[in-house]
C-alpha positions as CSV (number, residue, x, y, z in Angstrom):
1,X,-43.3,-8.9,10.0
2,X,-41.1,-7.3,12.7
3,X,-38.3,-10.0,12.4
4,X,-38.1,-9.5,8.8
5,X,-37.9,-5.8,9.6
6,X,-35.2,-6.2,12.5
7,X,-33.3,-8.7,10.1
8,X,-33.0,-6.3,7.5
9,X,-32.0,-3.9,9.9
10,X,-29.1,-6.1,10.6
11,X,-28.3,-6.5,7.5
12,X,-27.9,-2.8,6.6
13,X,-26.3,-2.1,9.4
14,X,-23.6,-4.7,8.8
15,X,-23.0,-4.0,4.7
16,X,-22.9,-0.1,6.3
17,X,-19.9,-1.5,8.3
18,X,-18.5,-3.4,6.1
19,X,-18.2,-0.9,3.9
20,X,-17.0,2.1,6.1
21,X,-14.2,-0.3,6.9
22,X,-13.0,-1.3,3.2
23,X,-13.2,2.6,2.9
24,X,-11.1,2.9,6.0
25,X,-8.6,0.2,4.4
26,X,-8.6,1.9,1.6
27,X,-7.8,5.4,3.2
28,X,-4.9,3.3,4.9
29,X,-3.6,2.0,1.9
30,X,-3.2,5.6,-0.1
31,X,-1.7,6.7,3.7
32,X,1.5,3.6,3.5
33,X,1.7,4.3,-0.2
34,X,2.7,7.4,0.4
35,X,4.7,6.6,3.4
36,X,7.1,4.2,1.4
37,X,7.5,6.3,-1.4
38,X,8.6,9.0,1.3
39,X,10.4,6.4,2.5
40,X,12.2,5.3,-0.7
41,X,12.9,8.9,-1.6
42,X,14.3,10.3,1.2
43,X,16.9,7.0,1.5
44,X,17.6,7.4,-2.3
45,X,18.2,10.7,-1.9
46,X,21.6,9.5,0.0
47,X,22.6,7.0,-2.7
48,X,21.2,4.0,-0.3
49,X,20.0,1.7,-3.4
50,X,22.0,2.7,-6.9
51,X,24.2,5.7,-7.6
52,X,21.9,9.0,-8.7
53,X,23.1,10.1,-12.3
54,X,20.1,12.2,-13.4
55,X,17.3,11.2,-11.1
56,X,15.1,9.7,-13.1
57,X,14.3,6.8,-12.1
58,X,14.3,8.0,-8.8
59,X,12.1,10.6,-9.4
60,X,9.5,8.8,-11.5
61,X,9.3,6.3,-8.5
62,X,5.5,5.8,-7.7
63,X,3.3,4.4,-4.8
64,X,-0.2,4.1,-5.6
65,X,-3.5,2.3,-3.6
66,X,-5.7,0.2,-5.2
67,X,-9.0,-2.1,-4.5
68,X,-9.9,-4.7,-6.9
69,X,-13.1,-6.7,-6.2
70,X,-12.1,-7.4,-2.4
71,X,-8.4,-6.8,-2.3
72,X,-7.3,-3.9,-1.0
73,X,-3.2,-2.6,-0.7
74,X,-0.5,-1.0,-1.9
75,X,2.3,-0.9,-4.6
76,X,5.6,0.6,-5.7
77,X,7.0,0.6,-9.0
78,X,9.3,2.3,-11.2
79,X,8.2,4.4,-14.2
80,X,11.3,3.9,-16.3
81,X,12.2,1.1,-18.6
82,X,14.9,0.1,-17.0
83,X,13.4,0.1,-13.6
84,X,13.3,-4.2,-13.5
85,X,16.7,-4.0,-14.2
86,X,17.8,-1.6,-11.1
87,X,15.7,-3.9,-9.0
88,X,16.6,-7.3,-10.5
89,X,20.4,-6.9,-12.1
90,X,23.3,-8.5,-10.3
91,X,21.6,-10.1,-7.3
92,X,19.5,-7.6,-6.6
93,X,22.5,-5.4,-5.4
94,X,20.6,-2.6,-6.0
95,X,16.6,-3.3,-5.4
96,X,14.5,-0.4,-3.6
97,X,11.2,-1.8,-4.0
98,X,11.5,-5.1,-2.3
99,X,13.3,-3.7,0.8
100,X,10.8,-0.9,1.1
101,X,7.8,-3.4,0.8
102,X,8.9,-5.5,3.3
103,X,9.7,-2.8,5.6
104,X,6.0,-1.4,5.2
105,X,3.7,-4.0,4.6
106,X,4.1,-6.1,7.9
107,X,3.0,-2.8,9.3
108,X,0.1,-2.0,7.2
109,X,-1.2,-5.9,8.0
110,X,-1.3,-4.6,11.7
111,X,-3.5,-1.5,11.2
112,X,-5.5,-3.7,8.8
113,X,-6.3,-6.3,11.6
114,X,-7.1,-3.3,13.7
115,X,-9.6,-1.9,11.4
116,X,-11.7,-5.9,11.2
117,X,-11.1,-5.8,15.0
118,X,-13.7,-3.7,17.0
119,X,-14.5,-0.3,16.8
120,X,-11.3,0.8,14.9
């Protein structure tokens, strides 16, 4: 009777740490959404991807965190229409979104690993 009490110890203890840790992902994941949109914004602000006219789709630019069943990350997108154009158009001459990803995701795969390994 005490095994099956110390097993489901074990059990709890592990779900309980499992589950702080997709929390902690998560946490991460609002925390590099919101650092690429900074990101995005304050390079934009300059001119670096497409010329500003009024802002918009600068300005409507969004990060956001999600999980779904056991994936957990982070997205940018554009709020206006014409956003897959800006990124897609002419060779993507003028794509935010890709460049920005690529600069933050490597980087948010290393804190992840951290989190899965040890006492992060």
């Amino acid at each position: 009777m005490a095994e099956l009490a110390d097993s489901k110890r074990v059990v709890n203890n592990i779900t309980k740490l499992y589950e702080l840790r997709k929390v902690k992902l998560y946490a991460l994941a609002v925390d590099f959404a919101g650092r690429a949109l900074n990101q995005f914004k304050y390079e934009q602000d300059g001119d670096k991807y497409w010329d500003n006219q009024l802002n918009n789709a600068k300005n409507t630019m969004f990060a956001k965190a999600f999980i779904d069943d056991n994936d957990i990350g982070f997205f940018m997108s554009h709020h206006m229409i014409y956003g897959i154009y800006l990124e897609l158009a002419n060779d993507r001459q003028n794509e935010a979104i890709r460049p920005t990803m690529m600069h933050w995701a490597p980087l948010f795969i290393v804190e992840a690993k951290k989190l899965f390994q040890g006492d992060a």
